[in-house]
Wavefront OBJ file of the C-alpha trace (Angstrom):
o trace
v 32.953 -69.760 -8.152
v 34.880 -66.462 -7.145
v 35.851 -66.045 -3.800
v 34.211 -63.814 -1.425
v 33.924 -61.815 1.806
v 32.009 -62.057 5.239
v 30.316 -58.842 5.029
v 30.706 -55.802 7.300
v 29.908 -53.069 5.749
v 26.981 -50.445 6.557
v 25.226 -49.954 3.140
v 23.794 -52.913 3.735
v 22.365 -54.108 7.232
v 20.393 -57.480 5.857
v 24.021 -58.766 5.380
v 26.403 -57.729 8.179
v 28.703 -60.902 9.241
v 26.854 -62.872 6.196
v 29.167 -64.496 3.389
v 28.865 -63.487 -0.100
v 30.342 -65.115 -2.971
v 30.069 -65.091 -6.657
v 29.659 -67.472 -9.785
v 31.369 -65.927 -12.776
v 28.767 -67.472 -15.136
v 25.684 -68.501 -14.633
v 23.628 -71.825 -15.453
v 22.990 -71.327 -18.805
v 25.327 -70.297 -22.119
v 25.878 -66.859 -22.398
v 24.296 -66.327 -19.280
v 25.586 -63.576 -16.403
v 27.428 -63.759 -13.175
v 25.612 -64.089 -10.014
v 25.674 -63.020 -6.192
v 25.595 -65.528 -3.413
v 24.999 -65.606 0.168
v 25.030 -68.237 3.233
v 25.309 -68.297 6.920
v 28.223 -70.104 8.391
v 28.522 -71.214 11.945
v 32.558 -72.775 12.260
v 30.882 -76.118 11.332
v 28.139 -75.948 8.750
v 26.741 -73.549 5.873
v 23.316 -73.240 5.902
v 20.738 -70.888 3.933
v 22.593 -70.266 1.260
v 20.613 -67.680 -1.284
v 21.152 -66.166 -4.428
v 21.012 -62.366 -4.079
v 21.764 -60.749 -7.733
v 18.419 -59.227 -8.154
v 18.450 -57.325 -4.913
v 21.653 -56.089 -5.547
v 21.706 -55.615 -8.905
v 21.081 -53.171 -11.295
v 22.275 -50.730 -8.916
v 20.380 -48.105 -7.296
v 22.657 -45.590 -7.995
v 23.700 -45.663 -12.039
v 21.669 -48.754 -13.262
v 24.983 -51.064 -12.884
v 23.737 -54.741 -14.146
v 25.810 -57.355 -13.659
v 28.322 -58.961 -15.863
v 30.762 -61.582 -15.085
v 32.301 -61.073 -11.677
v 35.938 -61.914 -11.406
v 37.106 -61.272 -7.865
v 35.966 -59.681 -4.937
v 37.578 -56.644 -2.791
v 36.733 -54.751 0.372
v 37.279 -50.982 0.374
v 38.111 -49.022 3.533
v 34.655 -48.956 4.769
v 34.814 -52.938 4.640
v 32.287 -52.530 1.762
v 32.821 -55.345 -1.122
v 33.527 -54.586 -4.527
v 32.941 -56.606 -7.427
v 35.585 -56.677 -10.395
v 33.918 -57.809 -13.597
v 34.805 -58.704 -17.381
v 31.747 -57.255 -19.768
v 31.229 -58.564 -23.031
v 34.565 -56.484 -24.425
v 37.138 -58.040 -22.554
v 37.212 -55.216 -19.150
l 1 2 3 4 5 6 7 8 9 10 11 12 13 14 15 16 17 18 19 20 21 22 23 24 25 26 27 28 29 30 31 32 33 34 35 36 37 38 39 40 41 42 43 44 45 46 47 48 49 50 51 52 53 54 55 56 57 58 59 60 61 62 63 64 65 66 67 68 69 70 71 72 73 74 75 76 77 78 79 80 81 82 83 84 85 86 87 88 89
């Protein structure tokens, strides 16, 4: 699992004060990353979801993705995924 961000952003209303995470691989060999969200309340997570397809590819560019490894928040307090594709990057 990669670490992630309670999101505040404005691209994306659906997820505003939501907490997204990432898996750098998924369930199966050679499978991809995937996107994560749950709710969390100071005591208990609850309806946690797996959001990759909505998010990606991107609108914009066609972006799939690959294997996140970390998770950043720009000035806008939009996240941003690092990744590592198949050649190393």
């Amino acid at each position: 699992m990669v670490g992630g961000y309670v999101y505040r952003g404005n691209q994306i209303p659906a997820l505003k004060g939501i907490y997204v995470f990432a898996d750098f691989l998924g369930p199966e060999p050679g499978s991809q990353g995937r996107i994560f969200t749950l709710n969390y309340d100071g005591t208990k997570a609850s309806n946690f979801q797996n959001i990759t397809s909505k998010l990606f590819p991107t609108k914009t560019g066609g972006y799939a993705l690959e294997n996140p490894s970390s998770l950043g928040e720009d000035a806008n307090r939009e996240l941003l995924f690092s990744v590592i594709d198949d050649v190393g990057h």
